[in-house]
C-alpha positions as CSV (number, residue, x, y, z in Angstrom):
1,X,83.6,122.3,108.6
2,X,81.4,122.0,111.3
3,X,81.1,119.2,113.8
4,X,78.0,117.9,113.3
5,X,78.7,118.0,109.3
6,X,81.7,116.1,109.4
7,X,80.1,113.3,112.3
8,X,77.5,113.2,109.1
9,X,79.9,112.8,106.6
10,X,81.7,110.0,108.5
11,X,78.4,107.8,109.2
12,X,77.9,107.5,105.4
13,X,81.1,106.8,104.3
14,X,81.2,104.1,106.9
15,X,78.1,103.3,105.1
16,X,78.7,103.4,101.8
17,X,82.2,103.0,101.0
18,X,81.9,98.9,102.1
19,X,78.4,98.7,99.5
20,X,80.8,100.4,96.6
21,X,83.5,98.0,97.5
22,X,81.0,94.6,97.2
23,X,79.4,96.8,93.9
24,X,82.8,97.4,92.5
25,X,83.7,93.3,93.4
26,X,80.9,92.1,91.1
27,X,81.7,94.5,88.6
28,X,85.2,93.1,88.6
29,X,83.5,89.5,88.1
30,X,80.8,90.4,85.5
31,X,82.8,92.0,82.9
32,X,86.3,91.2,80.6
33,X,86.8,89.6,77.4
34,X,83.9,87.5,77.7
35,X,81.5,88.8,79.5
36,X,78.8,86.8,82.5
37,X,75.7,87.8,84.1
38,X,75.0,88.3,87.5
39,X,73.1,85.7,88.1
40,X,75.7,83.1,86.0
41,X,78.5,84.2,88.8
42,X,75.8,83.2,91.4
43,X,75.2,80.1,90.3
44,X,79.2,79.7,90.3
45,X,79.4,80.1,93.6
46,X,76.7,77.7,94.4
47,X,79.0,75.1,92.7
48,X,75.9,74.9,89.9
49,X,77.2,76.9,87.2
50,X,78.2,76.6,83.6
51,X,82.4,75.0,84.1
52,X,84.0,77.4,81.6
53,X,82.5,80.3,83.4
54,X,83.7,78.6,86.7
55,X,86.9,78.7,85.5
56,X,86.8,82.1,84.2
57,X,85.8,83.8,87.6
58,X,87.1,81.4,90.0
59,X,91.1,80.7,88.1
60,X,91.4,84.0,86.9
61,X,89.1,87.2,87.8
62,X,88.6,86.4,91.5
63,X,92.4,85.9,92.2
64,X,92.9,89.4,90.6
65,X,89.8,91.4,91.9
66,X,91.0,90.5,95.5
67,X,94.8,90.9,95.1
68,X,93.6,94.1,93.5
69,X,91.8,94.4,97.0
70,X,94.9,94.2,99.2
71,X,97.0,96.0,97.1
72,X,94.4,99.3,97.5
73,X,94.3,99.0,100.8
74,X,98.3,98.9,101.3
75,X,99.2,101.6,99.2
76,X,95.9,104.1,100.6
77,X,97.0,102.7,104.2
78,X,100.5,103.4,103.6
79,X,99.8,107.1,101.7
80,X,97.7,108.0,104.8
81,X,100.6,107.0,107.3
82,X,103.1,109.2,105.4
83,X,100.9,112.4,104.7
84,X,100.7,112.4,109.1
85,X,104.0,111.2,109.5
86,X,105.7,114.3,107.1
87,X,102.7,116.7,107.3
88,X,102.6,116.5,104.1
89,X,99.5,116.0,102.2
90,X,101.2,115.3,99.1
91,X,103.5,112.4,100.1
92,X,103.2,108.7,98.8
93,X,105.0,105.7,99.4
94,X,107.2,106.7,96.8
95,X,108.7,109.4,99.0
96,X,110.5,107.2,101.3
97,X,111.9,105.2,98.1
98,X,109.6,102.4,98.0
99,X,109.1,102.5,94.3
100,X,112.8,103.3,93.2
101,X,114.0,100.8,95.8
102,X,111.2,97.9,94.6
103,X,111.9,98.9,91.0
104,X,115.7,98.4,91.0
105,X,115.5,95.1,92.9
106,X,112.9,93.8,90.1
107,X,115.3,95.0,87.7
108,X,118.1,93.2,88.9
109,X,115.9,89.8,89.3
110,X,114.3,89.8,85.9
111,X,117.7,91.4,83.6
112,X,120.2,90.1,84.9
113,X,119.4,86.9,87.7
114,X,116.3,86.1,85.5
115,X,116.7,82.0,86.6
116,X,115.4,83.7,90.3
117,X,112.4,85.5,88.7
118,X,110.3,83.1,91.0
119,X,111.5,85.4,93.5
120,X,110.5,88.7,92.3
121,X,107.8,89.8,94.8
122,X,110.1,88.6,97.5
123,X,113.1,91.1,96.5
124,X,111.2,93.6,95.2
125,X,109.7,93.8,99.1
126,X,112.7,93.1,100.3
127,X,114.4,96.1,98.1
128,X,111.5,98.5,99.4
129,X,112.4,97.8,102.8
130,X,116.1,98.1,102.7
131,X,115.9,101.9,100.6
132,X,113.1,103.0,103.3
133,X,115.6,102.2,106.1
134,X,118.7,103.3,104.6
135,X,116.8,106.6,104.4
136,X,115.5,106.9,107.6
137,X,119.4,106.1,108.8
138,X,120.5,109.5,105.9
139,X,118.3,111.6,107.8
140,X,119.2,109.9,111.2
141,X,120.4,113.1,113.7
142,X,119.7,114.6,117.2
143,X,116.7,115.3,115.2
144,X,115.4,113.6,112.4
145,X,113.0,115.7,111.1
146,X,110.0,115.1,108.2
147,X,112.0,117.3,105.6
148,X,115.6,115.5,106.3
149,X,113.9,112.3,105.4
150,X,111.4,113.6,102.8
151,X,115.3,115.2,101.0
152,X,116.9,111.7,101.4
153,X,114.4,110.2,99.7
154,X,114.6,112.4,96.9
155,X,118.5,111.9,96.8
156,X,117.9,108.2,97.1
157,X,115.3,107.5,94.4
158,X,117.1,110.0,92.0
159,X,120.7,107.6,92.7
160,X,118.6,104.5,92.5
161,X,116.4,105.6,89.4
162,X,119.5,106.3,87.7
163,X,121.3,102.8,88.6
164,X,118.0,101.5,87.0
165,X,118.2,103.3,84.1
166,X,121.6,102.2,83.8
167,X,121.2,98.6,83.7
168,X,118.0,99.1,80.9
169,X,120.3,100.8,78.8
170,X,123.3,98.3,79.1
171,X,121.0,95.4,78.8
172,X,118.4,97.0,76.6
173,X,118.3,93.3,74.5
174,X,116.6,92.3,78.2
175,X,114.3,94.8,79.3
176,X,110.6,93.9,77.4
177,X,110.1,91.6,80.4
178,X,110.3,94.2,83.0
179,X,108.5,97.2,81.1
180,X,104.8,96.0,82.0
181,X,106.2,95.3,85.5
182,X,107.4,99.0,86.0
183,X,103.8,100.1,84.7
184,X,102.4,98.5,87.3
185,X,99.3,96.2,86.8
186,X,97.7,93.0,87.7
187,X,97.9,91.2,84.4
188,X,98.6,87.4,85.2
189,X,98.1,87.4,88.6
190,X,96.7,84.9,89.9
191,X,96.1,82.4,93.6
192,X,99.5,81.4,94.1
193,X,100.5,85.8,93.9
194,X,97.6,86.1,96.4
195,X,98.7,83.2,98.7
196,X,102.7,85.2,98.9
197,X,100.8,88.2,99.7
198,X,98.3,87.1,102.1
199,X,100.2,86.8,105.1
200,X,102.2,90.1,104.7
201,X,99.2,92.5,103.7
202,X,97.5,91.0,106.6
203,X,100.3,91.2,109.1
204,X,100.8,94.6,107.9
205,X,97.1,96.3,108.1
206,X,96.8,94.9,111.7
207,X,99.9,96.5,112.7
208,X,98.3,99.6,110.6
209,X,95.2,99.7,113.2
210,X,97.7,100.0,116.0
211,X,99.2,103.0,114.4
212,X,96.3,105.3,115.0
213,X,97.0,106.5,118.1
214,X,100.3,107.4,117.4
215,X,99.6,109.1,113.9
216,X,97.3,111.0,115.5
217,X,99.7,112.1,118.3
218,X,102.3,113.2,115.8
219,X,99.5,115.5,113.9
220,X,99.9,117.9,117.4
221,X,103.8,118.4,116.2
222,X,106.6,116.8,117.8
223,X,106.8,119.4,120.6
224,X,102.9,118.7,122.0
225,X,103.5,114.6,121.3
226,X,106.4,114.9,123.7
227,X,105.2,117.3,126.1
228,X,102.5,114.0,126.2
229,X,105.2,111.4,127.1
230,X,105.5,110.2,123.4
231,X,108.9,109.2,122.3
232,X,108.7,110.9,119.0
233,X,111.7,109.6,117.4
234,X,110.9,106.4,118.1
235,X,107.2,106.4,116.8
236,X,108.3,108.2,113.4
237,X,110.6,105.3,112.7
238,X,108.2,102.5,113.4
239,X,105.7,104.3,111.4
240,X,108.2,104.6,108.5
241,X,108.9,101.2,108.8
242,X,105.3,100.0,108.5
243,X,104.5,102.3,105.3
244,X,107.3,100.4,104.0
245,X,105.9,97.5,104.8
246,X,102.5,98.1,103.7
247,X,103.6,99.8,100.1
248,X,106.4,96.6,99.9
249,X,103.7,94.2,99.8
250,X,101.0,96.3,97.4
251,X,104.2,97.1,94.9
252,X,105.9,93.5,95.6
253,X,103.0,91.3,93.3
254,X,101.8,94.7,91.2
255,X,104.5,96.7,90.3
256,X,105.2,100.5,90.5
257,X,101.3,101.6,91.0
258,X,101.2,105.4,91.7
259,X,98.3,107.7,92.9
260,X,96.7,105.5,95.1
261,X,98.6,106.5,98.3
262,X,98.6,110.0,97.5
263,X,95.3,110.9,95.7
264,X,92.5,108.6,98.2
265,X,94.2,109.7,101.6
266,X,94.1,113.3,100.5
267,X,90.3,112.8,99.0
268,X,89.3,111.2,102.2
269,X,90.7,113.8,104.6
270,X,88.6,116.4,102.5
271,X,85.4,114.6,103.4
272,X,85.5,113.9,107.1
273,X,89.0,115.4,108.8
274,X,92.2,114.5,109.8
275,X,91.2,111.8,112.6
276,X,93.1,108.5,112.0
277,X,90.4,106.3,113.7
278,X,88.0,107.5,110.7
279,X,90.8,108.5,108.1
280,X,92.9,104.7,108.1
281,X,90.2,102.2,107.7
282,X,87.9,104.4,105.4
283,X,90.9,105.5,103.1
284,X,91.6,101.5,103.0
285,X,88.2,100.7,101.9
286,X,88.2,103.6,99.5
287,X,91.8,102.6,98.3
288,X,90.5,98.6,97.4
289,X,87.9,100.2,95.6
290,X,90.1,102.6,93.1
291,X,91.8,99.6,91.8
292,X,89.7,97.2,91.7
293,X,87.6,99.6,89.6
294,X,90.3,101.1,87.5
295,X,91.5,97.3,86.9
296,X,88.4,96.4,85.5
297,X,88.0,99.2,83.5
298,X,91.9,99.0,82.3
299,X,91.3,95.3,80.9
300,X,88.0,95.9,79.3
301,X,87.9,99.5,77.9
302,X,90.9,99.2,75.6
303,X,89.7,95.3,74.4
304,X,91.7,93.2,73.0
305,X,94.7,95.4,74.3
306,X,94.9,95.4,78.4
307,X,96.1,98.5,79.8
308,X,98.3,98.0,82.9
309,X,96.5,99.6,85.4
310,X,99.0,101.9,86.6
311,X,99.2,103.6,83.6
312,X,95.4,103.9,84.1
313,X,95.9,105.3,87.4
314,X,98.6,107.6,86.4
315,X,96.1,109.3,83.5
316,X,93.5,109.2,85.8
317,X,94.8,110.3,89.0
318,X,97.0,113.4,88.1
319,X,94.5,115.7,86.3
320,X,92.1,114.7,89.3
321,X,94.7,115.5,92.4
322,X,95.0,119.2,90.7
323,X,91.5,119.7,90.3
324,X,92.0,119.0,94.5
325,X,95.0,121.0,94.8
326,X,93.3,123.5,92.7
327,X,90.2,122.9,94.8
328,X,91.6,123.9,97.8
329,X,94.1,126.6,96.7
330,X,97.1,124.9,97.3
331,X,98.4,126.6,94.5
């Protein structure tokens, strides 16, 4: 790809990708069970519209359309950290054991301390924290390389996933509370979810800004970033640490939502190159916009059933990432 094409390619999706976003927001408002015209969610937020409608977009859709909003830009920030930390294109915050670690410490807090279920998004981040470090201290050496920590993550999830799996079977009488949880989705969530998230996600894509420079140092290989006066080591760990961070808060208040980290970063880099001043922020914007749209479309396609939207995702996003792969002969 040429320069001038892919300079081209970034001014539009700087362009564009913000007007899908605000589309895809109204889209998320306008339609559900019962559905409300534009110009009725206008009037609600000019405090002169009908009070059940009020209460329909203000109590329940906007809470979820903009939770929906963080959590695609966590995971797509977090995928896009990983892929340039592991020079991988086809990691996800799963790889570092986000998802096992998150899922076993939900598990625990709903089967078997369920009077603590008030503090599920708590431990889950907290349990996607604690597995991404105890990795990164596995694959700790004179050199810890991308593949040592990609191979104790695999060890990791496949130990945790099993303890899971263990507890669901001995307390199978338990587990129909923390089925939809696992299938990720944003059923029932709602201000006081957005207002435990708020701070972190925030916290956490400011601190992903700041991580440009160094991602981008690390694409040269570790031998160019240190020939540069980078301390590699230390820079692969902090970046690590704030994938964990980022992917802790997205799968803390929605559950084990896959595809987003792995299939928008990848699209992204497609379209306009590897450069993380263009790939973070548009791969954010581009993330928010996946759920939010496959949210909408998971609780109104399938009405009256909702469809947790990870499941949605999952269908959605696996046939599409090996068109990619295919796309680009990967395989």
């Amino acid at each position: 790809m040429s320069i001038k094409k892919r300079r081209l390619r970034r001014k539009l999706m700087i362009i564009i990708t913000p007007i899908i976003l605000i589309l895809a927001t109204f889209h998320g408002l306008i339609y559900g069970p019962i559905p409300i015209t534009l110009s009725e969610v206008i009037l609600v937020f000019l405090q002169t519209g009908d009070s059940v409608h009020e209460k329909i977009i203000i109590d329940v859709r906007l809470p979820r359309i903009l939770i929906g909003i963080f959590v695609g830009i966590c995971l797509a920030a977090s995928g896009a950290i990983l892929q340039g930390v592991m020079k991988n294109p086809l990691a996800d915050p799963g790889i570092i054991g986000v998802s096992s670690g998150a899922g076993l410490a939900a598990v625990i807090t709903m089967v078997l301390l369920p009077q603590y279920s008030y503090l599920l998004p708590f431990t889950a981040f907290l349990g996607a924290l604690l597995t991404s470090l105890l990795i990164y201290l596995l694959a700790w050496g004179q050199e810890t390389s991308p593949v040592k920590i990609v191979l104790a993550g695999v060890a990791i999830n496949a130990l945790l996933g099993a303890i899971m799996n263990g507890i669901m079977v001995v307390y199978s009488d338990r587990v129909q509370s923390v089925l939809p949880w696992l299938s990720g989705g944003l059923t029932g969530r709602g201000w006081h979810h957005l207002e435990f998230m708020a701070p972190y996600a925030a916290i956490s894509i400011l601190l992903a800004f700041l991580a440009i420079r160094p991602a981008n140092l690390l694409l040269l290989g570790d031998d160019n970033a240190k020939l540069l006066g980078q301390k590699v080591e230390l820079q692969r760990f902090l970046l690590i640490a704030l994938a964990s961070l980022l992917a802790g808060v997205a799968v803390s208040v929605a559950g084990l939502v896959g595809f987003v980290g792995l299939v928008v970063p990848h699209f992204v880099r497609i379209i306009i190159g590897d450069d993380y001043a263009f790939l973070l922020p548009l791969s954010m914007i581009s993330g928010a916009i996946l759920v939010v749209l496959a949210d909408t479309i998971a609780r109104t396609a399938f009405d009256p059933i909702e469809l947790p939207v990870g499941i949605l995702l999952a269908c959605l996003g696996a046939p599409f990432f090996l068109m990619l792969l295919r796309k680009r002969r990967m395989f």
